[in-house]
NUSEVEX-317450 format. One record per residue: x, y, z of N, C-alpha, C, O, CB in turn; residue number from 0; residue in one letter. Coordinates in steps of 0.001 Angstrom, whole numbers, plus 500000, padded with zeros to 6 digits. Each point is the difference from the previous one (the first is absolute). Last residue first. Glycine has a CB too. Example, Ala and Ser with C-alpha at 12.3 -4.5 7.8 and 13.67 -1.06 7.14 Angstrom:
residues 2
npx_npy_npz_capx_capy_capz_cpx_cpy_cpz_opx_opy_opz_cbpx_cbpy_cbpz_i_aa
512850_497750_507080_500820_501190_500060_499230_501090_500730_500509_501108_500169_500675_498264_497686_1_S $
499106_494908_502075_499110_501190_500000_500900_501200_500000_501036_499981_500665_497072_498846_500581_0_A $
***
This chain:
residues 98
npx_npy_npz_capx_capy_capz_cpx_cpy_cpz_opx_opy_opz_cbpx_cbpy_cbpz_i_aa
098854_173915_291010_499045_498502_500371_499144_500275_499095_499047_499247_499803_500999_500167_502702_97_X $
505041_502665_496630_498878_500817_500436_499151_498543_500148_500481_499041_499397_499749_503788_499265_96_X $
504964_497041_502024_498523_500239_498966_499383_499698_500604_500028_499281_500999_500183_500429_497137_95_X $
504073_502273_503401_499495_499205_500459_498603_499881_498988_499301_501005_499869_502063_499398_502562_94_X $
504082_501271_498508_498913_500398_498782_498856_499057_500811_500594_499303_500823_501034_501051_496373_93_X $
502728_502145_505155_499276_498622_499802_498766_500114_499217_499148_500814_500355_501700_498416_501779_92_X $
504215_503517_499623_498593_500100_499336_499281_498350_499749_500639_498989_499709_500321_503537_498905_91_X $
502893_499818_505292_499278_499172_499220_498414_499927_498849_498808_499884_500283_502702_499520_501783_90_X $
502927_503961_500757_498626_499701_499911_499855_499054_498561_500304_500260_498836_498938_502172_502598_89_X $
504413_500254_502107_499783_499342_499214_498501_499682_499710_499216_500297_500901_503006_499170_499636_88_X $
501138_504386_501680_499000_499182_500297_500149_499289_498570_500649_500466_499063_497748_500973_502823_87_X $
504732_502753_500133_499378_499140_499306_499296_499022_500202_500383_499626_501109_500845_501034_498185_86_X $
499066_504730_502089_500505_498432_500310_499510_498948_499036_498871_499985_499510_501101_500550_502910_85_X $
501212_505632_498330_499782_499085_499366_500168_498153_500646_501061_499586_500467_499584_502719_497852_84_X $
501153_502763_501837_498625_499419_500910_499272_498850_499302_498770_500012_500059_500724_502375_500860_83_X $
504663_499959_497598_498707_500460_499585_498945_499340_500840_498826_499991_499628_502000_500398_498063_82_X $
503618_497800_503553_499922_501730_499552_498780_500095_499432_499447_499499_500980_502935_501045_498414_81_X $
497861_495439_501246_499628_500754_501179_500403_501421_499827_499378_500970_500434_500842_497030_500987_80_X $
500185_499047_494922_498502_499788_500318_499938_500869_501401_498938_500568_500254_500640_496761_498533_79_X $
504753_502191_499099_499153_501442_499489_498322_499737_500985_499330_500869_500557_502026_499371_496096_78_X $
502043_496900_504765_500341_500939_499462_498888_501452_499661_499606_501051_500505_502030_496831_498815_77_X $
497811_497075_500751_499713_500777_501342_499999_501340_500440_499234_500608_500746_501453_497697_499563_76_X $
499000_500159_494219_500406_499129_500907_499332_500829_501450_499075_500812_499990_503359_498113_498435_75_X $
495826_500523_496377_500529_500590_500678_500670_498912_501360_499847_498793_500193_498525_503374_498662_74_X $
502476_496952_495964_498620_499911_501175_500732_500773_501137_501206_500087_500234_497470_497256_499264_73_X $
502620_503116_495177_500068_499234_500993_498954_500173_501201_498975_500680_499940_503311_499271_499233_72_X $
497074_500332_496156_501312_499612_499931_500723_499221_501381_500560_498914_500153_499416_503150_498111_71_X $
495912_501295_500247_500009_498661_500761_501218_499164_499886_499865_499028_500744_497804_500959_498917_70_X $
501487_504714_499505_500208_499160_498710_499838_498512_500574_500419_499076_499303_501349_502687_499340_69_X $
498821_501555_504770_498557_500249_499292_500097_499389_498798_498886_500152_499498_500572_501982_501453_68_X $
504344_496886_501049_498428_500077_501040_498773_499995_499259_499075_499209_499812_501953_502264_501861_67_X $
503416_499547_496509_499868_498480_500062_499072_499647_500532_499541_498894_499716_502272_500779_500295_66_X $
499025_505294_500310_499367_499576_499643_500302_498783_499240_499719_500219_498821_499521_501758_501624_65_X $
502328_499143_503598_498721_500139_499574_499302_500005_498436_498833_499648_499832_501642_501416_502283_64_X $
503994_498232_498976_498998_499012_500471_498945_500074_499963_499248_499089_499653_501808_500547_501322_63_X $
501526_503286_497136_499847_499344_499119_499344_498773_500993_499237_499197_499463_502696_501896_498648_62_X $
499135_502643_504342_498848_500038_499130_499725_499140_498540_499029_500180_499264_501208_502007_501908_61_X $
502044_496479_503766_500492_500567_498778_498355_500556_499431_498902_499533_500301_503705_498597_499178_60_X $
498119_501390_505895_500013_498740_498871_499878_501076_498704_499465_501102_500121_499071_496435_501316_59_X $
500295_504786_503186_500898_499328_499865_500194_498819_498937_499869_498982_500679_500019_501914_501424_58_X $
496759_502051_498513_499266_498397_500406_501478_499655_500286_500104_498840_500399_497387_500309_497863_57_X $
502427_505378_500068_498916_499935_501044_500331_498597_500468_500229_499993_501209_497810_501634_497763_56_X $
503581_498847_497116_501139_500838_500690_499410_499799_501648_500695_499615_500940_499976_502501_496758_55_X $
496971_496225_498194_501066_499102_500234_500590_500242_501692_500208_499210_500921_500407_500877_496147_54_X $
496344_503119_500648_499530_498729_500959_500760_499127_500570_499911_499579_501153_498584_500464_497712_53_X $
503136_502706_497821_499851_501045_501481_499053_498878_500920_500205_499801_501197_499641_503258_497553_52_X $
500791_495441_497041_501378_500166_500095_500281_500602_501618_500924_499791_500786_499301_500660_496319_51_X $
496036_499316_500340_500296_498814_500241_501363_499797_500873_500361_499086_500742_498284_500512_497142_50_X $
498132_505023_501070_500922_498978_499550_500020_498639_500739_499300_499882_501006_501990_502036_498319_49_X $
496210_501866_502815_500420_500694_498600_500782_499123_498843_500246_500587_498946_499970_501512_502571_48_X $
496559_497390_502121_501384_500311_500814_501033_500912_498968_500836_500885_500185_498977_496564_501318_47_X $
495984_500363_497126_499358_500917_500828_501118_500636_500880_499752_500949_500744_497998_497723_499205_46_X $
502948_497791_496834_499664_500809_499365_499324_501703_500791_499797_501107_499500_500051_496323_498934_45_X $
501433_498062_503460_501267_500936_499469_499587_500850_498984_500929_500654_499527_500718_497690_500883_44_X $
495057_499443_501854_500645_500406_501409_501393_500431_498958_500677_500898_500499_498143_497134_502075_43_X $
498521_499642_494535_499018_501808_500836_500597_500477_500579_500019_501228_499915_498125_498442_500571_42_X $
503539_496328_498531_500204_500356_498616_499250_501779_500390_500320_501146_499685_499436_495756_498561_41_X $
499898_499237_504802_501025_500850_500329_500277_500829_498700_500901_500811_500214_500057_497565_501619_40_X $
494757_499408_498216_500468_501244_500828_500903_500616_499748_500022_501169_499615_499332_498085_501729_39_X $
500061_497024_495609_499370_501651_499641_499843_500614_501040_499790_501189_499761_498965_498388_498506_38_X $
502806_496492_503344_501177_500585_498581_499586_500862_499722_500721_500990_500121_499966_497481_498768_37_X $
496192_499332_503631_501463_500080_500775_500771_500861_498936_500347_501132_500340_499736_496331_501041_36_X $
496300_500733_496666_499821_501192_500771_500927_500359_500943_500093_501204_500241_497883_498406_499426_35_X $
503293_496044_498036_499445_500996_499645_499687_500995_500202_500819_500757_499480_499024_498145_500146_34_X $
500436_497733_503774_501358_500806_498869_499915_501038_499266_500374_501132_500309_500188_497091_499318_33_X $
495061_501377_503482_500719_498670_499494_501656_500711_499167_500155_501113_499496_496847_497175_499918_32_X $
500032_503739_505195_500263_500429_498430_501112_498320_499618_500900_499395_500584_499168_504396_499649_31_X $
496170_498360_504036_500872_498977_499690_500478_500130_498413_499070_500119_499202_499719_498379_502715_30_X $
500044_505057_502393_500296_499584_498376_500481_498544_499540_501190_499687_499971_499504_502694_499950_29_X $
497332_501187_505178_501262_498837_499461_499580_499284_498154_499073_499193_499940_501266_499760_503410_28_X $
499101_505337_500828_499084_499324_498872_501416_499380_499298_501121_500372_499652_496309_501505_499899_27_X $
502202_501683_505742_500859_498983_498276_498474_498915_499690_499034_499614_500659_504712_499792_500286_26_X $
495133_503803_502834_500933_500392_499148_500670_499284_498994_500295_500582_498956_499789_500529_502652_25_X $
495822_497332_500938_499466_501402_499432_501414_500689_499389_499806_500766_499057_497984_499628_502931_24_X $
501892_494522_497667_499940_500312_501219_499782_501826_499225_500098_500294_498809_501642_497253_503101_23_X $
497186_497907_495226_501301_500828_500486_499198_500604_501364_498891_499644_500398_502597_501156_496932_22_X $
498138_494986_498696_498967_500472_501235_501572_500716_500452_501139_499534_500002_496244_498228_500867_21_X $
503448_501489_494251_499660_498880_501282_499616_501050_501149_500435_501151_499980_501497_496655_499437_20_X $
497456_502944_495163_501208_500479_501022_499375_498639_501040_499113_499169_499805_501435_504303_499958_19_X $
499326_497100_494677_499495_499501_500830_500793_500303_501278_501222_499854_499965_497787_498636_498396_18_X $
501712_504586_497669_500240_498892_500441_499399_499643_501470_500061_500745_500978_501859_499536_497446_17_X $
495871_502874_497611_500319_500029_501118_500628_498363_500123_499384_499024_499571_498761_503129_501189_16_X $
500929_499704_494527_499796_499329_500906_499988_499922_501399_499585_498853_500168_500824_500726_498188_15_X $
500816_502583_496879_499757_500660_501329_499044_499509_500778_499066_500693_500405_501588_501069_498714_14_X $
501107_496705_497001_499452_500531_499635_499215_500288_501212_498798_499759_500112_501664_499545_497661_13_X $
504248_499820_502114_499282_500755_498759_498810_500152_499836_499760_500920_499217_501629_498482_499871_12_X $
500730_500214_505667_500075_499149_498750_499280_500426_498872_498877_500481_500156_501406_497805_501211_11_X $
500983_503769_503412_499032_499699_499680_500494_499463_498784_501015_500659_499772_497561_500777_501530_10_X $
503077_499153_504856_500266_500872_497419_498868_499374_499471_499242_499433_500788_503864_500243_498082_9_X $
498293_501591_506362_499134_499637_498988_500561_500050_498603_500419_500761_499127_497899_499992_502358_8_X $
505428_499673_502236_498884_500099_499937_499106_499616_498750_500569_499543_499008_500262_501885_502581_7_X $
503823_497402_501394_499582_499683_499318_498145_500839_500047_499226_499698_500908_503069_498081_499178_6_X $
501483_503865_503118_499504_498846_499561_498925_500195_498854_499240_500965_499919_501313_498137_502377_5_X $
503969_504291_498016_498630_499489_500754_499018_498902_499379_499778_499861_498797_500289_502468_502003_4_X $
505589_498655_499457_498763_500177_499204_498858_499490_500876_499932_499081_500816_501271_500643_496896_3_X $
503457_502625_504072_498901_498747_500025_498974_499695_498936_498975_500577_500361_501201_499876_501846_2_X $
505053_501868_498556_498385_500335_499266_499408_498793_500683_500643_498957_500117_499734_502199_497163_1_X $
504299_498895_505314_499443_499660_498699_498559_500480_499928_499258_499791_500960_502269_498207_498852_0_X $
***
């Protein structure tokens, strides 16, 4: 099977850099919320040529993919390790200002 290669930089509309975590001199790690999750892989089949040929790469339908990128559905183990990919969770906490 293709491997897709791990997850790289993207940038958000108004070309933000996503915040990375302390890396080593070869990989740089991305934390991306759903959202930006979806406008990758939406790059990663637009850059393969289709949805349909990503599908073909990750093994899983291209109508899964795209239920993916429509958030419809969430990714699973599946695709998250075909593309180098892991999931994490993260807590937001508002805290006012003193």
């Amino acid at each position: 099977m293709h491997r897709m290669r791990a997850m790289t930089e993207t940038l958000p509309i108004d070309e933000t850099k996503t915040a990375q975590l302390p890396h080593g001199d070869t990989k740089r790690t991305f934390l991306l919320d759903l959202n930006r999750f979806q406008e990758h892989l939406a790059r990663l089949a637009e850059s393969v040529g289709s949805k349909a040929e990503l599908g073909r790469r990750l093994n899983v339908t291209g109508q899964f993919i795209d239920l993916l990128i429509a958030g419809k559905r969430k990714p699973g183990k599946k695709v998250l390790s075909a593309i180098g990919a892991r999931k994490r969770v993260m807590i937001e906490i508002d805290v006012e200002a003193e």
